[in-house]
N, C-alpha and C positions, 0 to 999 in steps of 0.2 A: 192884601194881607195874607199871614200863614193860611194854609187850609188844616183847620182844626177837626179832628177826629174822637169819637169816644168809641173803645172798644169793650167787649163784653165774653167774658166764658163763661159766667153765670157757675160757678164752681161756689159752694158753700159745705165748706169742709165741714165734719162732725164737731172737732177740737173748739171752733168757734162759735158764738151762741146764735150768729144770724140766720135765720132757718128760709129753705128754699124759698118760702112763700114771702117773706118779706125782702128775700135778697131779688127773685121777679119782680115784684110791686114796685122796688125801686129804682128796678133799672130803667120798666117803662116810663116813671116818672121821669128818668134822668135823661130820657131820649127826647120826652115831650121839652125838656129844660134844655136841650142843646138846639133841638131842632130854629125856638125862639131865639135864639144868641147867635145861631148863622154857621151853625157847625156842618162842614161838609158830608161826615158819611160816620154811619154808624158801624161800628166792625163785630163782626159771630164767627166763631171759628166752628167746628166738630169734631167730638171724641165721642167713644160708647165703653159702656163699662167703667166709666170710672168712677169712684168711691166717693170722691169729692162732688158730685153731680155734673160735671162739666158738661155741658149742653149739647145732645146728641139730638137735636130736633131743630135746627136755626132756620129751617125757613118758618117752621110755626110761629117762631116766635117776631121772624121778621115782617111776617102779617100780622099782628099783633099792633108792629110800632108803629105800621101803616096808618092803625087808628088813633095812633096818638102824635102823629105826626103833619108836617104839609110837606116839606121842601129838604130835608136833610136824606141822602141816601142810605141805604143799606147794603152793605158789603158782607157777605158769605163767603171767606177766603181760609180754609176751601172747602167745600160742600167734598165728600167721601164718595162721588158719585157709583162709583159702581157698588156698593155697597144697597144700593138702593132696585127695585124694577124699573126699567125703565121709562115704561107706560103712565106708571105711578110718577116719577122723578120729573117727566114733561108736564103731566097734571100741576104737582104742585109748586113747581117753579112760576106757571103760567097763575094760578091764584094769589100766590104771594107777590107775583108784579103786578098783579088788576087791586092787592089790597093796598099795594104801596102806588099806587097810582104809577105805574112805569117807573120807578125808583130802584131796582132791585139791581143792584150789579152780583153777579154770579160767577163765581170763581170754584173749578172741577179738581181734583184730584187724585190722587190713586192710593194717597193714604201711606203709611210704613206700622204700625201697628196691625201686625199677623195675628193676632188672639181676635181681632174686631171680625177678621174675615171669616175664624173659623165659628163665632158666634151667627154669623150670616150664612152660614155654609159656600160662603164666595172661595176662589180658586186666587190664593195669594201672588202663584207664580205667575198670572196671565192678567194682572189687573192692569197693567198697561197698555196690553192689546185690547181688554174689555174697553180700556175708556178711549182709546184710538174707534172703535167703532162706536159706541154710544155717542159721542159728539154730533157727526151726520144724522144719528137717529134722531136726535132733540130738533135739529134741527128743521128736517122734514115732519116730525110732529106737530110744531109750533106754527106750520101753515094751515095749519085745520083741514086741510084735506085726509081722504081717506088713505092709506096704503099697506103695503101687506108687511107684513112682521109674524115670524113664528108662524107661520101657518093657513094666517088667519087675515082678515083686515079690521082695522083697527081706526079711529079716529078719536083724536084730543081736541077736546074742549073744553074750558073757554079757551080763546089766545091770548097768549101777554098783551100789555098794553104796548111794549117796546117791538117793532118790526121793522127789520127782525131783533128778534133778544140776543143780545149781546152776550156769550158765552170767552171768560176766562182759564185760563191755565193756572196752577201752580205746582211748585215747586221746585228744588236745589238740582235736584239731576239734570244731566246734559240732554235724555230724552225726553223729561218735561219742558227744558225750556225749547228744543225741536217742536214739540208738540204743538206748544202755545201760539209759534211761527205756521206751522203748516198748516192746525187745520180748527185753530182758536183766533179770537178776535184781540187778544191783549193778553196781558200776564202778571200776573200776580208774585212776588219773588217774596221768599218766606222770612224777611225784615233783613236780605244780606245783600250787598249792592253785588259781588259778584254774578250771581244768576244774573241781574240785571245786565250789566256787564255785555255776558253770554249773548242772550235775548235782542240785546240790541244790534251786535255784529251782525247773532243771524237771521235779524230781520233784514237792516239793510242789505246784504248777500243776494236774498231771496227776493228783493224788489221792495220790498213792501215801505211803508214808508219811516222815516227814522224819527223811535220813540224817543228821542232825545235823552240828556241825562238822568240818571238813577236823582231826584230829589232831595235835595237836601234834609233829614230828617231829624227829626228829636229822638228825646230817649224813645223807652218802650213800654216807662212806666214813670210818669213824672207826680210830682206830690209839692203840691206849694202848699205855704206854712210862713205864721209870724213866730211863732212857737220854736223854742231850742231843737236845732235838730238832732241834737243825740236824743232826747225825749221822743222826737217822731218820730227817727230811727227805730228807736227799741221799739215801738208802739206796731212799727211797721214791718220789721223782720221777718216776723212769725208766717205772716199773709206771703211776703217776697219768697221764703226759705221756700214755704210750700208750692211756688209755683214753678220755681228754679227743682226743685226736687223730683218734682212728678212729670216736666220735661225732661230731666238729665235719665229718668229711668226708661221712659220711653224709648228716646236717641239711643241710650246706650243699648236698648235688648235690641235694637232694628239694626243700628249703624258701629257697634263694639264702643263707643264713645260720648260722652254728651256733643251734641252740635252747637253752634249760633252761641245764642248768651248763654245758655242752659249750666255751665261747668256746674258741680257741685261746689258750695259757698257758704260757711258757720258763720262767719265774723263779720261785723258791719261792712269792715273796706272792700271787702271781697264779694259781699250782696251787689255793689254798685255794679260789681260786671263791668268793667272799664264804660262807666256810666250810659249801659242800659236802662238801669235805676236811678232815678234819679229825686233828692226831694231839695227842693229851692227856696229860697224868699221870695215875695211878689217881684221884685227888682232885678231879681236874678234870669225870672222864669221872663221879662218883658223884652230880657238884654237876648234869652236866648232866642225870643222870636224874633228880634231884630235881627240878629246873627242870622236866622234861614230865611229871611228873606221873603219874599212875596212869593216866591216857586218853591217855600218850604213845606212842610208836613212835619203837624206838633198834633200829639194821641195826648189821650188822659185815657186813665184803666181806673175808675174812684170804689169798682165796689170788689177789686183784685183780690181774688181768694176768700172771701167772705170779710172784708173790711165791714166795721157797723156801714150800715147805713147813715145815719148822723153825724159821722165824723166825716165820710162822703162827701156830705150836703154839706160841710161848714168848710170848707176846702174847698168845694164849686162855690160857694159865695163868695169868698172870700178870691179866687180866681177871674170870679165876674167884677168886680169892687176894683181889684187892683191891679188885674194883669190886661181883660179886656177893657176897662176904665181907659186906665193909659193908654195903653195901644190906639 
């Protein structure tokens, strides 16, 4: 069957009444709820400074699911890493795979939001090269032997439970996806098939072995409903507008433009984003997993920009009832 995904920004705008602490409470609930239904992987992204909370801490919290989980992984796509020390960043990778029992896939990279670095006092223009040399550091870290760094010697402990741990790449540029090939174990592409695309030629090129095709995937944000959808529309807008907004302003201060689904978008038709949004009947959402197939990939985003939590959980019921029912 599809491999089913639930992903998390844990963003709980002001405008909306669901407050951090309820909007956490129920994500872990909603991890321990996927994890029993056979969901493959849980998804954290990383931002800092942002107003809406968006989650600038995702390995803490991916230790966390660890406790409330057994079998479904967790996905950090993509950890901000140089933003981080390094000494610290090999520490806490290696406890959040001993909390997740070796479940932790780990995805690096360099980040496009300049105000984050200058809040770190990191060097925006060399974050490439930073994370071209941190990769091998992690990695001789995570043997737990001693060796020298800065000056000094140094040793990390505990080790992950994965040996070795598996370190990914993301992102759109042609030097990340080089990166992911030379000196990363797999690649993360930021929901567009072209990276993929990329990645795959210069894998095969370079020897390595061929990742096969970019996935057949779902939306990016899907929403089942017996309910009128122009009611769930309107109901759902407000949450979509906000996250299509607060990516289109990112991309555009980085890159002069919104990228990916991000365009700026008022009007219901135009929310869909040539159906990155998407909200379904139970019949519709069954047909689309038939559609991708057994080597698909189908996300659910339930608690997206501060959605109540209760309307969440009547959407995952009603998904488990009649989308995984059938299936």
């Amino acid at each position: 069957m599809v491999a089913m995904s639930m992903s998390f920004d844990l963003r709980h705008p002001s405008q909306f009444p669901t407050s951090g602490a309820e909007l956490y409470r129920a994500a872990l609930d909603m991890c321990a709820w996927a994890d029993e239904r056979g969901f493959t992987t849980i998804g954290l992204g990383e931002h800092h400074q942002s107003p809406d909370g968006y989650i600038p801490a995702p390995l803490l919290f991916a230790s966390a699911v660890g406790a409330r989980t057994r079998q479904t992984r967790v996905r950090c796509s993509v950890l901000l890493a140089v933003l981080y020390d390094p000494i610290r960043l090999a520490e806490e990778i290696a406890v959040a795979d001993l909390c997740l029992g070796g479940r932790l896939d780990v995805g690096l990279g360099v980040g496009y939001v300049e105000h984050d670095f200058e809040a770190f006092g990191k060097d925006f223009s060399t974050r490439g090269d930073a994370l071209d040399e941190l990769i091998p550091l992690l990695r001789r870290a995570w043997t737990g032997e001693p060796f020298e760094y800065r000056g000094t010697t140094v040793q990390v402990t505990p080790r992950p439970v994965q040996d070795p741990m598996p370190i990914s790449v993301g992102g759109a540029s042609r030097r990340g996806v080089e990166r992911a090939v030379n000196l990363a174990d797999g690649y993360f592409p930021p929901g567009m098939p072209a990276g993929w695309t990329r990645y795959r030629a210069l894998a095969i090129e370079a020897g390595r072995p061929d990742p096969g095709d970019y996935p057949p995937s779902g939306p990016i944000f899907l929403w089942v409903t017996t309910d009128p959808k122009e009611e769930v529309w309107e109901h759902l807008a407000p949450h979509i507008r906000h996250q299509i907004d607060s990516y289109a302003a990112w991309t555009t201060s980085a890159y002069g433009e919104a990228q990916g689904p991000f365009a700026a978008a008022r009007d219901i038709e135009s929310l869909r984003q040539g159906g990155a949004y998407e909200v379904l009947t139970p019949d519709e959402a069954v047909a689309l997993v038939e559609h991708l197939g057994p080597d698909g990939r189908l996300s659910l985003n339930p608690l997206l920009a501060g959605i109540d939590p209760a309307a969440a959980w009547q959407m995952l019921g009603l998904f488990e009832r009649e989308v995984l029912g059938a299936l």
